[in-house]
N, C-alpha and C positions, 0 to 999 in steps of 0.2 A: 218543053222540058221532058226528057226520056224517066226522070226519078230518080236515075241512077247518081250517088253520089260516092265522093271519095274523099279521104282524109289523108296529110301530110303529114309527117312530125321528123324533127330534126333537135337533139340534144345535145350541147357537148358541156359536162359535168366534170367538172374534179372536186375533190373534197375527201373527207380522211372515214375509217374503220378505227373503231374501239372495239377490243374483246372484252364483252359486259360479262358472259362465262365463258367455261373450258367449249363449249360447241356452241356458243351465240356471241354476233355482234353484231353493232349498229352503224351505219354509217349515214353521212350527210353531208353534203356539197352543193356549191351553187355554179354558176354558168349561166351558158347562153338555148335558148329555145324556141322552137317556132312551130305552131300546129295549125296547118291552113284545111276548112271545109269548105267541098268544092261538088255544085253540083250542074249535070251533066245535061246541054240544053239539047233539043231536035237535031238539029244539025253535029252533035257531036263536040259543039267546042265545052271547055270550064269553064264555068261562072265564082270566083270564091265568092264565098258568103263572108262579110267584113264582122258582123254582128258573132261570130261562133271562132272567127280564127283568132289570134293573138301571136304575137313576138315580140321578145325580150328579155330582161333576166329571168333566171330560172332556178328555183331553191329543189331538191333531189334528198330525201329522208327514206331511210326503213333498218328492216333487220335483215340477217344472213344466218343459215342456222345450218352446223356441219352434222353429216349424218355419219362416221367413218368417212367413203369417197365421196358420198352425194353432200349438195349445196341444195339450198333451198332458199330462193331473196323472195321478199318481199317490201314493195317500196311504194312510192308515191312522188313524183312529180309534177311540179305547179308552174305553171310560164303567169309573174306578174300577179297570184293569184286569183286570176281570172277562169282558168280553167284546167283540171288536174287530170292526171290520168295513174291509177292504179297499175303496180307493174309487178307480175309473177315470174321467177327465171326457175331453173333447173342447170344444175351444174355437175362437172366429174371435175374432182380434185386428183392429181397425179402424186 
């Protein structure tokens, strides 16, 4: 094994936005997810690891907070509740 490892992810999420105030809201949606960890043997080929990857349904929660142009999310998505991943964006509102 070289050590070198790699991670996949693949989301696809719909689900709805409430404005809880005048510059915050929440949204939450479910769908389909899949995160594969894959590590990297001598030879170069992947190996996934079955134990750390997951696919399946996928529930999608957080906030959205308007600054005038900027956005600011933050969220949380879980594939099957097996394994979640924290998610930061940054946005320009037109």
């Amino acid at each position: 094994m070289s050590g070198k490892t790699e991670v996949s992810r693949l989301s696809l999420v719909g689900g709805v936005t409430y404005k809880v105030l005048p510059k915050l809201c929440a949204y939450a949606g479910g769908g389909y997810s899949w995160r594969r960890l894959m590590f990297e043997t001598a030879d170069g080929a992947l190996l996934v690891v079955d134990d750390d990857s997951t696919e399946g349904w996928s529930f999608d929660f957080g906030a959205i907070a308007n600054f005038d142009k900027f956005l600011v999310k933050l969220g949380l998505n879980t594939t099957k509740f097996k394994l979640a991943d924290f998610r930061i964006g940054l946005g320009y509102r037109f």
